[in-house]
C-alpha positions in Angstrom: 1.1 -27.5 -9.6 3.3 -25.7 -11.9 2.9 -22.7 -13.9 4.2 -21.1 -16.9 6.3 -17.7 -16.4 3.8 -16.0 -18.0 1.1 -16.9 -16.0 3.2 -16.7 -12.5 3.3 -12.9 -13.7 0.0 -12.3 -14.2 -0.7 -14.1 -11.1 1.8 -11.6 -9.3 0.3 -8.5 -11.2 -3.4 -10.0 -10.2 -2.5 -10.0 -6.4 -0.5 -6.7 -6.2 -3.7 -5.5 -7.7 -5.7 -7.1 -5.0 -3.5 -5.7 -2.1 -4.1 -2.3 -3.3 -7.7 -2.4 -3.8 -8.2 -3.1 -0.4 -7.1 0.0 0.4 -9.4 1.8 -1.1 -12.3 -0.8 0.1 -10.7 -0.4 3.9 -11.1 3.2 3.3 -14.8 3.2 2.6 -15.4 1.0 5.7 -13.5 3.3 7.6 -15.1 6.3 6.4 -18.5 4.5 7.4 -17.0 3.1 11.0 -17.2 -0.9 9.7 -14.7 -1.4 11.6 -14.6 -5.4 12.2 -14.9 -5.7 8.5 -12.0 -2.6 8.1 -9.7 -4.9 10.1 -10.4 -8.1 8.2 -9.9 -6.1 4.6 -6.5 -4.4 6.2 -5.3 -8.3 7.1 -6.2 -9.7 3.5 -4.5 -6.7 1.9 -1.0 -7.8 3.2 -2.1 -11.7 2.6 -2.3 -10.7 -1.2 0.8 -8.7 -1.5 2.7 -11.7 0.8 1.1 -13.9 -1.7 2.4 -12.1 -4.9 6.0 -11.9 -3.0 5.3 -16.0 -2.4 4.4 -16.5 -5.9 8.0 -14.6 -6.8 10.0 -16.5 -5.0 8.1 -20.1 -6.4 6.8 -20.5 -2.7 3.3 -21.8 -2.7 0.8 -21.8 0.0 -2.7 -21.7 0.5 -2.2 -21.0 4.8 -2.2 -18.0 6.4 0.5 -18.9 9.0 2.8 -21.1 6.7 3.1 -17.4 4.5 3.4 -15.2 7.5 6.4 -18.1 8.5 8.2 -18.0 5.5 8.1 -14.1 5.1 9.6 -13.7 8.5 12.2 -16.6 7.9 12.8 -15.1 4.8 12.8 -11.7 4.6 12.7 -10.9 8.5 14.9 -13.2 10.2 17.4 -12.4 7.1 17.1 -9.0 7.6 16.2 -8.1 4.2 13.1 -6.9 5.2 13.1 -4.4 8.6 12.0 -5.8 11.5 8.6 -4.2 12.1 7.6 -5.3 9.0 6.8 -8.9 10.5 5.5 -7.5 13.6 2.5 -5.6 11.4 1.5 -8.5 9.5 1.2 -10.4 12.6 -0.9 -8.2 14.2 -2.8 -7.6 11.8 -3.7 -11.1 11.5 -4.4 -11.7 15.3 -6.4 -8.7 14.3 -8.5 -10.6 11.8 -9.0 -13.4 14.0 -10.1 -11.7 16.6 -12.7 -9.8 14.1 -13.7 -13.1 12.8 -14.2 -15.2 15.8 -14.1 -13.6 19.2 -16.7 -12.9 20.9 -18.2 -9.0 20.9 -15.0 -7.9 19.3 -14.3 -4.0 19.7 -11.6 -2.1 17.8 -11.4 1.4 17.9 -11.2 4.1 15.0 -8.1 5.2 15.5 -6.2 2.4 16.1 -7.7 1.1 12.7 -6.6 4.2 11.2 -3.3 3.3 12.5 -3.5 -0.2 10.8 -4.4 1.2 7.5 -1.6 3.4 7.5 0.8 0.7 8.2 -1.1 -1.7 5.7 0.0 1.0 2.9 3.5 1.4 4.0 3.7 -2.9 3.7 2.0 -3.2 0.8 4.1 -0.4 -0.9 7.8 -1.9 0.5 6.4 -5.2 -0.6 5.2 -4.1 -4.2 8.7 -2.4 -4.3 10.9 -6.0 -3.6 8.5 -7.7 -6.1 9.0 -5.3 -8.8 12.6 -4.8 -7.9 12.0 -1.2 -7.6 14.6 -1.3 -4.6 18.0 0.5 -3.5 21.4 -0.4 -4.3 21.7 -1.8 -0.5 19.1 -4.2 -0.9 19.1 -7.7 -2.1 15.9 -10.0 -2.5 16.8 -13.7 -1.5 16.0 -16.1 -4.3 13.4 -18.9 -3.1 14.0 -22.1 -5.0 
């Protein structure tokens, strides 16, 4: 499917916009301990701002672990993005798995605390390479 460049920036503003709203719905859930459904919110956060980054770089998927593949051969693997960076989306999506389909799954409050914060420093250095809010040093890899 192709879009227009108009609509592949709305598209992008729409799921930056996403991302960041689940911050304030993971917060909420945190505040009331739901924290099975704090850890699924914290996952999809990412998946939307990995999803705008995607959509900026004309890569399109609809699966979890083809996106979570191409950021790390990407942006990890190219070192455009720091290391770490990969390791947080992946756990938080062994994270959300785990929420979603183990049995009697337990997290604790502070570890989810933990998550969130890290959820808002990807989202945020994320937002920043989409937007091109970046320093000098760094240079986004086109996607073609």
């Amino acid at each position: 499917m192709t879009i227009s460049e108009e609509d592949r920036e709305t598209l992008i503003k729409y799921r930056i916009e996403q991302a960041r709203e689940e911050i304030g719905e993971v917060e909420f859930l945190l505040k009331n301990n739901k924290l099975k459904l704090a850890v699924t919110r914290i996952y999809y956060g990412m998946f939307y701002v990995l999803l705008a980054l995607a959509l900026k770089h004309k890569f399109n998927t609809s699966k979890h672990k083809e996106l979570i593949g191409w950021f790390n051969k990407n942006f990890i693997k190219e070192k455009k993005v720091e290391q770490k960076y990969g390791a947080i989306v992946r756990d938080a999506y062994e994270k959300r798995s785990d929420s979603d389909y183990a049995v009697l799954p337990k997290f604790q409050k502070a570890d989810v605390e933990k998550m969130l914060a890290d959820m808002k420093d990807f989202i945020s250095v994320l937002e920043k390479y989409i937007t091109g809010k970046k320093s000098h040093d760094q240079e986004i890899p086109g996607y073609q």
